[in-house]
C-alpha positions as CSV (number, residue, x, y, z in Angstrom):
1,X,21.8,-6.0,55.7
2,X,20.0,-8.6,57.4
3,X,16.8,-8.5,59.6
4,X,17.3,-7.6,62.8
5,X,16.5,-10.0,66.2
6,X,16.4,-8.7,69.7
7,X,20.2,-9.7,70.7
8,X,21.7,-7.2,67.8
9,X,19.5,-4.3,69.3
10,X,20.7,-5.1,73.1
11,X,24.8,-5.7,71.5
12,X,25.0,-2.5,69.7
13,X,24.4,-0.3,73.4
14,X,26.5,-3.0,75.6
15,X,29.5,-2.1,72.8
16,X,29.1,1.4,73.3
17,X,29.1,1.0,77.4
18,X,32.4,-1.0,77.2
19,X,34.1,1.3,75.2
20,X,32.7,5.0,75.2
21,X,35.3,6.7,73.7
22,X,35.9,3.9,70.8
23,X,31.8,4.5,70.6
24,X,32.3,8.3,69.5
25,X,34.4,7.3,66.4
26,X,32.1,4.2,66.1
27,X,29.2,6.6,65.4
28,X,31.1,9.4,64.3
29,X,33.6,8.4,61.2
30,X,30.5,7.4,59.4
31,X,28.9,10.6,60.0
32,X,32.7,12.4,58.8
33,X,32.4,10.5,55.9
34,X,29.5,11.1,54.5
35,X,29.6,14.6,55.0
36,X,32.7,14.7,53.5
37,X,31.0,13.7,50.3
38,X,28.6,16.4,51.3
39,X,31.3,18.8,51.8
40,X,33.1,17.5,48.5
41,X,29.6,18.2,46.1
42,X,29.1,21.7,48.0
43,X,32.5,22.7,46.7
44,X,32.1,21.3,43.0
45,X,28.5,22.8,43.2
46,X,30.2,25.9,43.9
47,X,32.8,25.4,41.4
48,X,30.1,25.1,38.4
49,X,27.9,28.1,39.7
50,X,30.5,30.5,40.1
51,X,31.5,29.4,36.4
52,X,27.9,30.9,35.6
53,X,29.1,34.4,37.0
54,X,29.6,35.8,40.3
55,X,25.9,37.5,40.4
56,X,24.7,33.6,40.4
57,X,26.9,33.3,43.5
58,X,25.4,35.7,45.0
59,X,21.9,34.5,43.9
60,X,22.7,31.3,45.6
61,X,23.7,33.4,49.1
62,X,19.9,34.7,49.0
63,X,18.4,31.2,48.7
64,X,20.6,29.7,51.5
65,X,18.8,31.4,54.7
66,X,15.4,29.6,53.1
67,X,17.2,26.5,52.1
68,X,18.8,26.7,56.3
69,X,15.8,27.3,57.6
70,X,14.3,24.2,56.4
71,X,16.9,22.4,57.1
72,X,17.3,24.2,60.4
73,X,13.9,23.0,62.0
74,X,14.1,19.4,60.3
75,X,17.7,18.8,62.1
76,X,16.2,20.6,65.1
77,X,13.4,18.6,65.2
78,X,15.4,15.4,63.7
79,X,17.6,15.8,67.2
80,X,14.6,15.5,69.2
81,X,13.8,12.4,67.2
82,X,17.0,10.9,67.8
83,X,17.3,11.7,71.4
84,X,13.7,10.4,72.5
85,X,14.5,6.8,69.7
86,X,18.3,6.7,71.7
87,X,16.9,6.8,75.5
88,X,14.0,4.4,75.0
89,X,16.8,1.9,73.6
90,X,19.3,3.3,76.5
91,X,16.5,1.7,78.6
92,X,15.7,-1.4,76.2
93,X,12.2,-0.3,75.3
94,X,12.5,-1.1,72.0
95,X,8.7,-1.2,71.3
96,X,8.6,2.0,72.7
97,X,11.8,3.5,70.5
98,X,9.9,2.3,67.3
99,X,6.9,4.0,67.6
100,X,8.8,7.4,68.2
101,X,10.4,6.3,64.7
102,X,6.8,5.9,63.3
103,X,5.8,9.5,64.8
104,X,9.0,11.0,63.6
105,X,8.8,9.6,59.9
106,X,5.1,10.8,59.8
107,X,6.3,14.3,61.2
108,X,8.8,14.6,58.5
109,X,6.6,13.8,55.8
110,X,3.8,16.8,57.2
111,X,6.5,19.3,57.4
112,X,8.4,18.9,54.1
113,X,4.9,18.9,52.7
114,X,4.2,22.3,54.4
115,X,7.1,24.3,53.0
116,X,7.3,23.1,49.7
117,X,3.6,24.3,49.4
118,X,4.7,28.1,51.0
119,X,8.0,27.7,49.0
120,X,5.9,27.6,45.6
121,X,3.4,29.8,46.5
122,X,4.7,32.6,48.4
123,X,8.7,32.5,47.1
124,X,9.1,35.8,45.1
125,X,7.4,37.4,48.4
126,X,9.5,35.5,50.2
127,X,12.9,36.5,48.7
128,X,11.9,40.1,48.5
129,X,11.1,40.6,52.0
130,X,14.7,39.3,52.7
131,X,16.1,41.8,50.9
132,X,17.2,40.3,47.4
133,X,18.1,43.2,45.0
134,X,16.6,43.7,41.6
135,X,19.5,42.7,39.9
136,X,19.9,39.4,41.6
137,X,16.3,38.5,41.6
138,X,15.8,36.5,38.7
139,X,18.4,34.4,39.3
140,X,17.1,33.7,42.9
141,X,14.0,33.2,42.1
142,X,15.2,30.5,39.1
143,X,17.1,29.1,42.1
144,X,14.4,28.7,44.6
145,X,11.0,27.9,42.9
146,X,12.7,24.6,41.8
147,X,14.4,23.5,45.8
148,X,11.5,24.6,47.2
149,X,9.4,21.6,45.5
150,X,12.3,19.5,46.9
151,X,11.5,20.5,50.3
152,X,9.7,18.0,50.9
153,X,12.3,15.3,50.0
154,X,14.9,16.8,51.6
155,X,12.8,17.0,54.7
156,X,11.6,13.8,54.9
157,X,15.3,12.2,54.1
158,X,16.5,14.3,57.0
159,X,13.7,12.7,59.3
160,X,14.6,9.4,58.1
161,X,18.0,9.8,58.8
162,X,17.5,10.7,62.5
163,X,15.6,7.4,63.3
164,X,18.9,5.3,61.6
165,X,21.4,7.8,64.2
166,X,18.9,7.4,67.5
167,X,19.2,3.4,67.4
168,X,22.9,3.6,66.7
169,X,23.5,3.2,63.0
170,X,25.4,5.8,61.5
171,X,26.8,3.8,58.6
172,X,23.4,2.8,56.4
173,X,22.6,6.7,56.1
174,X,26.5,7.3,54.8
175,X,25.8,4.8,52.5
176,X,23.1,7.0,51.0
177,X,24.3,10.0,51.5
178,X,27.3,9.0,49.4
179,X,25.3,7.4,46.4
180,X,23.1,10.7,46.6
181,X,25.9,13.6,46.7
182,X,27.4,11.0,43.8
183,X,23.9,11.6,42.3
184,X,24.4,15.5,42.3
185,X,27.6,15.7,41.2
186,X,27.2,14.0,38.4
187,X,24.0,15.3,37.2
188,X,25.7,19.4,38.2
189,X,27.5,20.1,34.8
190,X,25.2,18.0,32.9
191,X,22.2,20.3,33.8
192,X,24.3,23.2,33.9
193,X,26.3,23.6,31.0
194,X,25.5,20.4,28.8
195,X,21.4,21.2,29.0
196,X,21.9,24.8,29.5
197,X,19.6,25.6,32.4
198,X,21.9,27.4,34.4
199,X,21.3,28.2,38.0
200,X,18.4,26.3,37.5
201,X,20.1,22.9,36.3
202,X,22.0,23.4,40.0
203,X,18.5,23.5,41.9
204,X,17.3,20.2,39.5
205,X,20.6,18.3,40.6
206,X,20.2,18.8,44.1
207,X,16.3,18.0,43.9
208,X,16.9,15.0,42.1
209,X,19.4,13.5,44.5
210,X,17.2,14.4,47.6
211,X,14.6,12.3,45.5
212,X,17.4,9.4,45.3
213,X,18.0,9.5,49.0
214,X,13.9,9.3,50.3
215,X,13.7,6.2,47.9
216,X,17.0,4.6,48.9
217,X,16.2,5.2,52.6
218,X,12.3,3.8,52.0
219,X,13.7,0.9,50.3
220,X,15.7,-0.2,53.5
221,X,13.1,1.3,56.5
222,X,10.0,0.2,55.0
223,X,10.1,-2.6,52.6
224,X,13.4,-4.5,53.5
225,X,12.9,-4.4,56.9
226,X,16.4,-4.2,57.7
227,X,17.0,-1.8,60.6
228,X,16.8,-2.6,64.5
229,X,13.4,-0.6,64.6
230,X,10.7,-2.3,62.8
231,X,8.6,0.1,61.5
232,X,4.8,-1.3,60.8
233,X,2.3,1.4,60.0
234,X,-0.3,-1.5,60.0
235,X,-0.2,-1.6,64.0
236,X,0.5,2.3,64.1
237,X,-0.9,3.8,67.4
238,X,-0.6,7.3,67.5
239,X,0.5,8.8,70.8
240,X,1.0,12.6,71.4
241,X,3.6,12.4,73.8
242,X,5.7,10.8,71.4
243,X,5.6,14.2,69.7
244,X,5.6,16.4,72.7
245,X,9.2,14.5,74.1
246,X,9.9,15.1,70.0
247,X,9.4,18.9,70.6
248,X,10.2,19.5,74.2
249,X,14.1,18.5,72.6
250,X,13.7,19.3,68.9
251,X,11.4,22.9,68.9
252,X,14.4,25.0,70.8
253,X,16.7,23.3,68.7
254,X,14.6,24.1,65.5
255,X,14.1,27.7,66.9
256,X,18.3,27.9,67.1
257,X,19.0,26.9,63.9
258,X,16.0,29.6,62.7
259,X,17.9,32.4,64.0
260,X,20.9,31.3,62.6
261,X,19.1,31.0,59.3
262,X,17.7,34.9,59.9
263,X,21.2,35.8,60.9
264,X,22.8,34.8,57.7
265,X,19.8,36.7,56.1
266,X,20.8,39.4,58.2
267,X,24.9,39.3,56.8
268,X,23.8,39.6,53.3
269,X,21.8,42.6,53.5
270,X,24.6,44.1,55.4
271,X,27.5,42.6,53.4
272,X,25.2,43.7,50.0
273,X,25.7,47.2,50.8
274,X,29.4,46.6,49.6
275,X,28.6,44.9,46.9
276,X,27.5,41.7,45.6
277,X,31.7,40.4,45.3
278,X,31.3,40.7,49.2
279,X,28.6,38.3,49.4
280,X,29.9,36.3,46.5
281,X,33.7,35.8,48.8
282,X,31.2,35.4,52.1
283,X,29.5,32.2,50.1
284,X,33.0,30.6,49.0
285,X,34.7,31.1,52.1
286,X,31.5,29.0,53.5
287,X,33.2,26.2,51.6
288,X,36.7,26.0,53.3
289,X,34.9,26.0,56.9
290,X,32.7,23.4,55.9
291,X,35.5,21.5,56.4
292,X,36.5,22.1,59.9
293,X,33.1,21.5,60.9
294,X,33.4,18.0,59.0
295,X,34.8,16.2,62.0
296,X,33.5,18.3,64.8
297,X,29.8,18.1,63.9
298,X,30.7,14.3,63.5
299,X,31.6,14.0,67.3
300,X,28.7,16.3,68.1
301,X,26.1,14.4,66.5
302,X,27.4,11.2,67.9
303,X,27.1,12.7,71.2
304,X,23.7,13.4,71.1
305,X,22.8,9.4,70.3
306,X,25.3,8.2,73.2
307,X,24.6,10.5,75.4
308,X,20.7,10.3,74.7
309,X,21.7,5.9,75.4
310,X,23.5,6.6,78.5
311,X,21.2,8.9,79.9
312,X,18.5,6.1,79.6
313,X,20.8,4.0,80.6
314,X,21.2,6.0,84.1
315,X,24.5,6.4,83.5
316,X,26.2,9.4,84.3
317,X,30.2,8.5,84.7
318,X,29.6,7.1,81.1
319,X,27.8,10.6,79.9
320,X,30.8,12.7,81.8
321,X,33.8,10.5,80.7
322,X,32.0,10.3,76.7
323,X,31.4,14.7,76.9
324,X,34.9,15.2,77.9
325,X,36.5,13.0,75.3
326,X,34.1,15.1,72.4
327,X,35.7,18.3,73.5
328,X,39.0,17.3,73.9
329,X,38.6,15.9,70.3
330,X,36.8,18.6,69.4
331,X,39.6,21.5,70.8
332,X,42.4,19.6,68.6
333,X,41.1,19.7,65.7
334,X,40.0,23.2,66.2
335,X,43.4,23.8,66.8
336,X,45.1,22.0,63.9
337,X,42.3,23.1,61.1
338,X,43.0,26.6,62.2
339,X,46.4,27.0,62.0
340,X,46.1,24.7,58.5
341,X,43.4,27.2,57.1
342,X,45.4,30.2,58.1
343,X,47.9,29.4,56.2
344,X,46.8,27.8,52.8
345,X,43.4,30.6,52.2
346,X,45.0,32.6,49.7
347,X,45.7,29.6,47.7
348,X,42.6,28.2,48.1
349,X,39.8,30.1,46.9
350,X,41.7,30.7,43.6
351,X,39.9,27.4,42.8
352,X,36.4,29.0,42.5
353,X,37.2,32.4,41.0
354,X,39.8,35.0,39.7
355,X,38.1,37.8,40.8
356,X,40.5,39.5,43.2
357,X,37.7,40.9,45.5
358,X,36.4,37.9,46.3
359,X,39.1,36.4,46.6
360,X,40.3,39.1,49.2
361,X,37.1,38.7,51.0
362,X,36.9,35.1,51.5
363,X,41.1,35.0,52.9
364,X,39.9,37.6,55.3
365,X,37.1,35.9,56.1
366,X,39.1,32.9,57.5
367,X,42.2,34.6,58.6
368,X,40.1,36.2,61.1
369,X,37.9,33.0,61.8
370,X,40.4,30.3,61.9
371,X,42.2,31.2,65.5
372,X,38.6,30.6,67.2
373,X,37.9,27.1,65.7
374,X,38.4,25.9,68.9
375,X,35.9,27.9,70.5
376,X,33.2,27.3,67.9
377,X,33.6,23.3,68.9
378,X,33.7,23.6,72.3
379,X,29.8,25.6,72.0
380,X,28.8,23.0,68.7
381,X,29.7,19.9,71.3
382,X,28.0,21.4,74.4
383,X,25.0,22.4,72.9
384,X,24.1,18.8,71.1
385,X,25.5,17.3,74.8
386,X,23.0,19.1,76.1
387,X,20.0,17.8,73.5
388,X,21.3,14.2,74.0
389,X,20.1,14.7,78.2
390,X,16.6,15.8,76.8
391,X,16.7,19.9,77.2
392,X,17.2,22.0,73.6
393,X,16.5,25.3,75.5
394,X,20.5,25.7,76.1
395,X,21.5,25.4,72.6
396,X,18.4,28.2,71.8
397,X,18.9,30.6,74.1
398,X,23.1,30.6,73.2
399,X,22.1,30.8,69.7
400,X,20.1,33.7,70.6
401,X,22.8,35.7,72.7
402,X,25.1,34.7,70.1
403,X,23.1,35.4,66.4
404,X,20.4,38.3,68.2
405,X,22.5,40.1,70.5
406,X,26.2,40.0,70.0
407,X,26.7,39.2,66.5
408,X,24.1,40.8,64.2
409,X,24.0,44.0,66.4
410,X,27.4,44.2,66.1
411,X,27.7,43.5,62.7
412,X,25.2,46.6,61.7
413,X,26.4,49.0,63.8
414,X,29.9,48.6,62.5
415,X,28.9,48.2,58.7
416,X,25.9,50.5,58.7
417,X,26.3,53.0,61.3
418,X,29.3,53.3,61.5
419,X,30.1,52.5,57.9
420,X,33.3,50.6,58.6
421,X,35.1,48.3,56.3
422,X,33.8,44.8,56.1
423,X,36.6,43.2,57.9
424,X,34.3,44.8,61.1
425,X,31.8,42.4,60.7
426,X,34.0,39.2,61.0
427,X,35.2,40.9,64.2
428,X,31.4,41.3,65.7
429,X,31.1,37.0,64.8
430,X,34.1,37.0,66.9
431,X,33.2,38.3,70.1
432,X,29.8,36.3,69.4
433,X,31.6,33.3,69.7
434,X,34.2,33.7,72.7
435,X,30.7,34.7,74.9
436,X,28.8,31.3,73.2
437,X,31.8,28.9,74.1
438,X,32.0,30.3,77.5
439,X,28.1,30.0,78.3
440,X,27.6,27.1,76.8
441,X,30.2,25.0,78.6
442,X,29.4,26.5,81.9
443,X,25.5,25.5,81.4
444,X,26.7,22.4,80.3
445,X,28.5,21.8,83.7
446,X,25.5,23.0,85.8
447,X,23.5,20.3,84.0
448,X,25.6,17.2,84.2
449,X,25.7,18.0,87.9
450,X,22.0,18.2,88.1
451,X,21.8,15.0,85.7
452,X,24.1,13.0,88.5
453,X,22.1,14.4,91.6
454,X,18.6,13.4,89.7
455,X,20.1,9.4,88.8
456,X,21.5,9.5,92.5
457,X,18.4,10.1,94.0
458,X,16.1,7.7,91.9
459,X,18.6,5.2,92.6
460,X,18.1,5.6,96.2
461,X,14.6,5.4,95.9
């Protein structure tokens, strides 16, 4: 890639204004791609750790709220990264857009250093206070005290990430992604079986490829100087409202994905009171929707940086027309993947296991999920819509209704008090998700109408 000069920066948002629905899948496919590969190593990671034995599945399903929640408030905060980096060059501040970059690269590096330090420290007291059980707590533990000293690369890469999506370029993080999830593929069975560490040889793998990823983006940010924003530390000037435009967008957002992280906490302590097959088929099923969400994160995520460009840009036909074509998108291929999924899960999960529970638990699992697809794109799409015009309260306060008051109620008092099968608790997730899809695309609607009043009026002015 070759050094930037001020014409690329201004061509990259005029080819997005001239064509804003060929700009979704401009921004997007990359995106699809790469977590395709994502989506490909999660299912061969899952594939060598359920060879280990189906209490190592389960250990994994204790370590993935932590391993969420870190990721949760990096993407969260990542978002408001991208959005603030996206308007300023919506508005051709460049200058501007790369000290936001600076800020959020610095941010990154303070808070993957902050849980990786709790992680190692506090991570048995951690685990137990979720509710691991005796049985599975080795295993856990063997699991965690090695990704939590990854935190911090994981953290930073996801920081690092955000800058490349808020100035438009979607295809240089693929690019790394790719050679990283190659990474941990490759090193999986190696660690697992050929050096006999087990669970543990999983955690190295993914540790090591997070490690690949910070030096492989470093390499291009920093020292090749190859991206539109020209990061120079040298002329750094820090400015606190950098990081309070980074918060006001990226702290609700964080705060969502924190009490989705608590609320998948909250299913295995409820689902472990079957047994630990339940939580194992929860985990694997986890694998098949992972690849609904492929393309419809894709096309939410490219919303937030063309939305976030056109806002700047004091557009608002171009944010309207650019929303509507990300649900439509989004309903189809909630649609099709549903009715796909609903037919092939029984086949599928044979893969992973031939345990007959789990396998049971995972079809059910997307039997009952796949018809409402469509309804979880139509609240993914709104909600980042929403962080692309500057506000991440929506996307919290839907989580919130969704995750604290429909789902996870719902889910206890059918498993626990009223001691139902498990089925019940897919059903609870269900009802959560017809009353998110609904909120969220009415609030959505309230605040496009807002957004064209407010451009309206300053353009009067």
């Amino acid at each position: 890639m070759k050094k930037s000069d001020p014409q690329a920066k201004n061509s990259r948002l005029d080819s997005f204004i001239a064509n804003p629905r060929k700009a979704i899948w401009t921004l997007g496919l990359p995106v699809m791609m790469g977590m395709a590969v994502q989506t490909l190593y999660s299912i061969v990671d899952m594939f060598f750790v359920a060879r280990i034995s189906v209490n190592a599945i389960a250990a994994l399903a204790f370590n993935l709220p932590l391993f969420w929640l870190a990721m949760g408030i990096s993407f969260g905060l990542g978002t408001g990264v991208t959005a603030v980096i996206a308007r300023f060059i919506g508005a051709k501040d460049h200058e501007k857009a790369t000290n936001v970059a600076e800020h959020g690269l610095l941010l990154g590096l303070m808070i993957g250093g902050l849980f990786s330090t709790i992680g190692l420290i506090f991570g048995e007291e951690i685990l137990l206070l979720l509710g691991t059980p005796d049985e599975l707590l080795v295993n856990t533990l063997d699991y965690f005290h090695v990704i939590a000293g990854g935190f911090i690369f994981m953290i930073t890469g996801i920081f690092l990430r955000s800058i490349f999506s808020g100035e438009g370029d979607t295809k240089t993080p693929v690019k790394i992604q790719v050679t990283s999830t190659v990474v941990n593929i490759i090193l999986d069975p190696i660690l697992i079986f050929g050096l006999d560490m087990g669970i543990r040889g999983a955690a190295w793998a993914t540790v090591l490829s997070m490690l690949v990823a910070v030096v492989m983006y470093s390499r291009v940010i920093l020292f090749k100087k190859a991206t539109l924003l020209q990061l120079n530390f040298s002329v750094f000037k820090l400015n606190f409202s950098y990081f309070k435009d980074i918060f006001r967008i990226g702290i609700p957002s964080s705060v969502s994905m924190i009490i989705m992280s608590m609320g998948g906490a909250l299913f295995n302590w409820i689902l472990v009171h079957y047994s630990a097959d339940v939580v194992a088929g929860y985990q694997i099923a986890g694998r098949l929707d992972q690849i609904f969400f492929l393309p419809v994160m894709a096309i939410a995520g490219s919303l937030v940086t063309l939305v976030g460009m056109f806002y700047g840009a004091q557009r608002p036909d171009l944010i309207t027309q650019v929303i509507k074509d990300g649900l439509r998108y989004g309903v189809m291929i909630g649609l099709g993947s549903g009715v796909l999924f609903y037919i092939i899960a029984p086949y599928v999960f044979k893969i992973f296991t031939d345990d007959p529970v789990v396998n049971e638990v995972a079809v059910s699992i997307i039997r009952t999920f796949a018809p409402a697809y469509w309804l979880i794109a139509i609240g993914m799409i709104s909600g980042r819509s929403m962080q692309g015009l500057g506000t991440g309260i929506p996307s919290m306060v839907i989580t919130a209704i969704r995750v604290a008051l429909v789902s996870g109620p719902l889910a206890y008092y059918f498993a626990v008090i009223l001691e139902k099968p498990y089925q019940w608790v897919w059903y609870g997730s269900i009802v959560a998700i017809v009353v998110a899809a609904g909120t969220s695309l009415t609030w959505l609607s309230v605040r496009l109408r807002k957004v064209k009043k407010q451009v309206s009026a300053e353009s009067a002015a």
